[in-house]
C-alpha positions as CSV (number, residue, x, y, z in Angstrom):
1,X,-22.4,-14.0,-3.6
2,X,-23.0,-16.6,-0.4
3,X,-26.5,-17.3,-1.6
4,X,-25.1,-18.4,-5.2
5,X,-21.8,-20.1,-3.8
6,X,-23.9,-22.2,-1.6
7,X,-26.7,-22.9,-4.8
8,X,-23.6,-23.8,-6.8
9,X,-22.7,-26.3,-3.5
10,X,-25.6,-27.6,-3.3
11,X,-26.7,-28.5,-6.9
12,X,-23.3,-30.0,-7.6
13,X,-22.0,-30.7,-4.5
14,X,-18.8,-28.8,-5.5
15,X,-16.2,-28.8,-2.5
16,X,-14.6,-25.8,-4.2
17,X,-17.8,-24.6,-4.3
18,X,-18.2,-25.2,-0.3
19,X,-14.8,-23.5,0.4
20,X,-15.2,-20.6,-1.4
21,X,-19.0,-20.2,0.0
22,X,-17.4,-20.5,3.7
23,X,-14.1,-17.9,3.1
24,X,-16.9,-15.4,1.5
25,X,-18.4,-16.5,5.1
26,X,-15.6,-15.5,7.1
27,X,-14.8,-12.5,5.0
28,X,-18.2,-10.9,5.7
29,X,-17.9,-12.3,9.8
30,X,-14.8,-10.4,9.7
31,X,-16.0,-6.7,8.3
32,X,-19.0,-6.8,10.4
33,X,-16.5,-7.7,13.3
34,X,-18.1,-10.7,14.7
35,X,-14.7,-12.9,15.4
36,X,-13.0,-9.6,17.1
37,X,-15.0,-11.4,20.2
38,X,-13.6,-14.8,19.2
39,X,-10.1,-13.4,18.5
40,X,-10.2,-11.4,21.9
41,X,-10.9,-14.4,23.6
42,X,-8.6,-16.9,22.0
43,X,-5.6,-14.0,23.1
44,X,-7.1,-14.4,26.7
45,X,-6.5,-18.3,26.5
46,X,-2.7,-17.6,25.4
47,X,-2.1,-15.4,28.1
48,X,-3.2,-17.6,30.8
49,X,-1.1,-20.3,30.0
């Protein structure tokens, strides 16, 4: 699905077509658990302020 959303972005230059390819992005980041780290940290950043 990201390899065709970006196609679709590319060949048209579709900025639906760009935001749907980068929440299919973040989705995937997400189940594989790769912004817990980022999420983790921005908490640390609240706390110390």
């Amino acid at each position: 699905m990201r390899d065709f959303t970006w196609q679709v972005f590319t060949q048209t230059g579709d900025v639906e077509a760009y935001l749907l390819y980068k929440e299919v992005n973040n989705l995937a980041a997400s189940e594989l658990g790769l912004n817990a780290g980022l999420e983790a940290e921005e908490g640390n950043a609240a706390d110390e302020e």
